[in-house]
C-alpha positions in Angstrom: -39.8 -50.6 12.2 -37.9 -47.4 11.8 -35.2 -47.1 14.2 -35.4 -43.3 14.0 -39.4 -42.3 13.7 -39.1 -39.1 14.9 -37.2 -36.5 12.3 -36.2 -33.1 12.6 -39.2 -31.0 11.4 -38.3 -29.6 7.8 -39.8 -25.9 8.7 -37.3 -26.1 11.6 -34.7 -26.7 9.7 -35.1 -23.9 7.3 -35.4 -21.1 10.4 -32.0 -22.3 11.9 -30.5 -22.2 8.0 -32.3 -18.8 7.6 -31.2 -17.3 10.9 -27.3 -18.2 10.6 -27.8 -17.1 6.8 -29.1 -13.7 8.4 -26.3 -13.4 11.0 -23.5 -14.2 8.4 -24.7 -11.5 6.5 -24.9 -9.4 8.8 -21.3 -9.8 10.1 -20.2 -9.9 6.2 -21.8 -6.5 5.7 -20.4 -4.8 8.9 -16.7 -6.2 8.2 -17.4 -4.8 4.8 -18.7 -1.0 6.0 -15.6 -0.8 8.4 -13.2 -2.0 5.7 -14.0 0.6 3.3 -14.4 3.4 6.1 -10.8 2.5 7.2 -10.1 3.0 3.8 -12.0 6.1 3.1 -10.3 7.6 6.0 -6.9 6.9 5.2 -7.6 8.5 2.0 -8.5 11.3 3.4 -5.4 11.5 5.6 -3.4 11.3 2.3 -5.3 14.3 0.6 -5.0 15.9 4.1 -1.4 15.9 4.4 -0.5 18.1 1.8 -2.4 20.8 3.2 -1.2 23.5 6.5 -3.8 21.9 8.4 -2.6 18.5 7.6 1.3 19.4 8.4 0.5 21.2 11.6 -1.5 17.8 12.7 1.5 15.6 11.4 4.4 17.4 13.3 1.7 17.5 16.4 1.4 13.4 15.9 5.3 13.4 15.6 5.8 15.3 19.0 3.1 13.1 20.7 4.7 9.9 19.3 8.1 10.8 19.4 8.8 8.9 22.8 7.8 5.4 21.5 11.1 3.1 20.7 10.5 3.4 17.2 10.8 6.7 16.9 9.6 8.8 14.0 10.1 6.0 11.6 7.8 4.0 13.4 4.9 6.6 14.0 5.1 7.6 10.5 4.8 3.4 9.8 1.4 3.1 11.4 -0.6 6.4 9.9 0.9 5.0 6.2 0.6 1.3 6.8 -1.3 0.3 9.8 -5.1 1.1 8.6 -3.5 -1.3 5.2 -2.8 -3.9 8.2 -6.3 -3.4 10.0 -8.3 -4.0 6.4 -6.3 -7.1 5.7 -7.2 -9.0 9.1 -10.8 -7.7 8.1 -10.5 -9.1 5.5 -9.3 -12.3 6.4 -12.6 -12.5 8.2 -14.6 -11.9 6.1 -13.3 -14.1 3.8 -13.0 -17.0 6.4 -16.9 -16.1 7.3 -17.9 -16.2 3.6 -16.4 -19.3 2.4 -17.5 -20.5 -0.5 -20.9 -19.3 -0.4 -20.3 -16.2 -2.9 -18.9 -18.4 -5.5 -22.1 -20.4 -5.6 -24.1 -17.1 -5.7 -21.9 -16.0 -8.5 -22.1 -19.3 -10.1 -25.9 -19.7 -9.8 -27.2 -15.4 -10.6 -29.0 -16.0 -13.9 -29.1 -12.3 -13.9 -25.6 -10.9 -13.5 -25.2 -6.9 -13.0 -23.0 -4.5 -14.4 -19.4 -4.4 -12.7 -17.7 -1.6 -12.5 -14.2 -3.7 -12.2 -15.5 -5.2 -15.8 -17.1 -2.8 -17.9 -14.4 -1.1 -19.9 -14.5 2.9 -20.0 -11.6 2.9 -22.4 -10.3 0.9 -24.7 -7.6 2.6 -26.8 -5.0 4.4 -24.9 -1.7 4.6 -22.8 -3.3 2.1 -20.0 -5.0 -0.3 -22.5 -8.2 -1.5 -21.9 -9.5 0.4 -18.4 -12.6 -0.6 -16.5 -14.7 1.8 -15.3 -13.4 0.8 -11.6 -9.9 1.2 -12.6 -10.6 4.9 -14.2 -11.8 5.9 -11.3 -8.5 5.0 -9.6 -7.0 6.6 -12.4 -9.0 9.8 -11.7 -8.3 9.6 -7.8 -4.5 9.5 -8.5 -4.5 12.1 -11.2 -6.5 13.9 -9.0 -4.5 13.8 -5.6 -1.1 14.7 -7.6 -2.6 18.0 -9.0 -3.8 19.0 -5.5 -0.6 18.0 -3.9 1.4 20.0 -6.3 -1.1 23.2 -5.7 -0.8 22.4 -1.8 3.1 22.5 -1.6 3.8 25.2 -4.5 1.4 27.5 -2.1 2.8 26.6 0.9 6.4 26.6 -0.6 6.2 30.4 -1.9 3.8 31.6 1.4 6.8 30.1 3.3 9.7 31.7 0.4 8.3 35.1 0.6 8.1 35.2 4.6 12.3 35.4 4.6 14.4 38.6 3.8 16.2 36.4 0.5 17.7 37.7 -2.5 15.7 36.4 -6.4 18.7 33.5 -6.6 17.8 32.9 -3.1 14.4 32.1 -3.3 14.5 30.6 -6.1 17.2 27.9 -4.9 14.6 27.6 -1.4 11.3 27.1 -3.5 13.5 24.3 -5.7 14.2 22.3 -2.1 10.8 22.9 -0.7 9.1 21.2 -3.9 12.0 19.0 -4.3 10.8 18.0 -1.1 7.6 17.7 -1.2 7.4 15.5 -4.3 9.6 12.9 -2.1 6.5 13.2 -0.1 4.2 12.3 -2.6 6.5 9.9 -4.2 6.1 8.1 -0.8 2.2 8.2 -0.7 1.9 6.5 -3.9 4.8 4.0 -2.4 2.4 3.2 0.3 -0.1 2.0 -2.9 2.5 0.7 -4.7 3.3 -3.2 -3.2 -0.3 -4.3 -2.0 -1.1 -5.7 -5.9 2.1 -7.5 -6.1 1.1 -10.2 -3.2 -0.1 -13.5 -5.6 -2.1 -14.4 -2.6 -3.2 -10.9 -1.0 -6.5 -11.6 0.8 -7.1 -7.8 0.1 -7.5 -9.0 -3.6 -9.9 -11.5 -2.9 -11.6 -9.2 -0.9 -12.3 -6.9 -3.9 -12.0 -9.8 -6.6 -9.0 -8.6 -8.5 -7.4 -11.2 -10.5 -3.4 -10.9 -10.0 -3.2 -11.1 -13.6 -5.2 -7.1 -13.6 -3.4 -6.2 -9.9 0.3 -6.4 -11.5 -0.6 -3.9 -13.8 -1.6 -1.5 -10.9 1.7 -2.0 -9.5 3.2 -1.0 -13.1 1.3 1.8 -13.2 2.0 3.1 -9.7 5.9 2.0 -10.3 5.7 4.9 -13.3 4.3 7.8 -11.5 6.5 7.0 -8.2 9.6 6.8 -10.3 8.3 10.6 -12.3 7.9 11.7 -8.8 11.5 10.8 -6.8 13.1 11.5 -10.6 11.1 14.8 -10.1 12.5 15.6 -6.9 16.2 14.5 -7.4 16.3 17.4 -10.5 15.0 19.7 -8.2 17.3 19.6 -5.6 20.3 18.8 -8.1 19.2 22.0 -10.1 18.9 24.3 -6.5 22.5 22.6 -5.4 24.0 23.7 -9.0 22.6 27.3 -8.2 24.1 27.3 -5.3 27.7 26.3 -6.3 27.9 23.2 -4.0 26.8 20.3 -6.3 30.0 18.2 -5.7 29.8 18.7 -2.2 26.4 17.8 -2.1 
């Protein structure tokens, strides 16, 4: 006879599968919403920042921070990099909770949809061949430089025509300000610039970049950082020049 007569009932068996399927998913989709609200918000922080509102809330986080051991240095460290740091242990996560069950979904969907980090939007032009995923990034950049540069030339000539100055004056002030502020910006999109580099980034696998497509993120973020500190090294050579002090400076 049968050592073992009595076996695990299959209906059983398919509940308990269905019910940890349900309760990976779930956990999978709620690691998933908070990654990309993290990231939403510290987008918006970015597109903040170059605004009055968004400098009177930074030098209020400076004062409130200013007493950690760090120091500025440091409090500026975690609004730049620590939501970065919060997504990647999410992401670690979610990746350990996943395993390998989404390359068997990918590897058995008869039906595959349309990705946005595949289909190509352009096809001849300065980037090459751009998905549509990537021209949105493109966009987003393109778009968060022109408002920066709006921001800060507002705020620079509010803030050149409040002092009693001559013309050569102002004009040497407003060169610093924006000489400045595109350090700032030049910063921002160094905070982008390093996370496609990492061969291994678990934020890659999180979003299914191959590292071959990532490094040519990181060359395009490498040109507009470098048009941004060149940017503001004229500007401030230019207003030290005016000024008569170059060689001192």
């Amino acid at each position: 006879m049968d050592e073992n007569p009595v076996q695990e009932p299959l209906l059983l068996s398919k509940i308990s599968v269905n019910k940890k399927s349900l309760f990976v998913s779930s956990v999978k989709w709620i690691l998933t919403v908070l990654v990309w609200a993290i990231f939403a918000a510290w987008i918006g922080v970015i597109f903040l920042f170059p605004t009055q509102f968004g400098n009177e809330l930074l030098v209020k986080y400076i004062h409130a921070t200013s007493g950690n051991p760090l120091g500025i240095t440091g409090s500026l460290f975690l609004v730049l990099s620590g939501p970065i740091l919060v997504i990647a242990f999410l992401s670690i996560f979610h990746l350990i909770i996943s395993g390998d069950e989404e390359l068997k979904q990918k590897k058995s969907s008869k039906h595959p949809g349309v990705r946005l980090w595949t289909f190509p939007v352009l096809v001849d032009g300065p980037f090459g061949v751009v998905s549509a995923a990537e021209f949105i990034g493109i966009l987003l950049f393109a778009v968060y430089v022109i408002w920066a540069l709006y921001a800060y030339i507002i705020q620079s000539l509010n803030s050149v025509s409040e002092e009693d100055l001559t013309p050569m004056e102002e004009g040497i002030m407003f060169l610093k300000r924006m000489g400045g502020h595109l350090g700032s910006m030049g910063l921002y999109c160094m905070a982008f610039l390093f996370l496609p580099v990492a061969r291994g980034s678990v934020l890659l696998r999180f979003i299914n970049i191959p590292f071959e497509h990532a490094t040519r993120y990181h060359v395009w973020l490498g040109h507009l950082t470098m048009v941004l500190f060149t940017l503001h090294g004229l500007l401030y050579i230019v207003g030290w020049a005016m000024e008569g002090n170059l060689l001192e400076e």
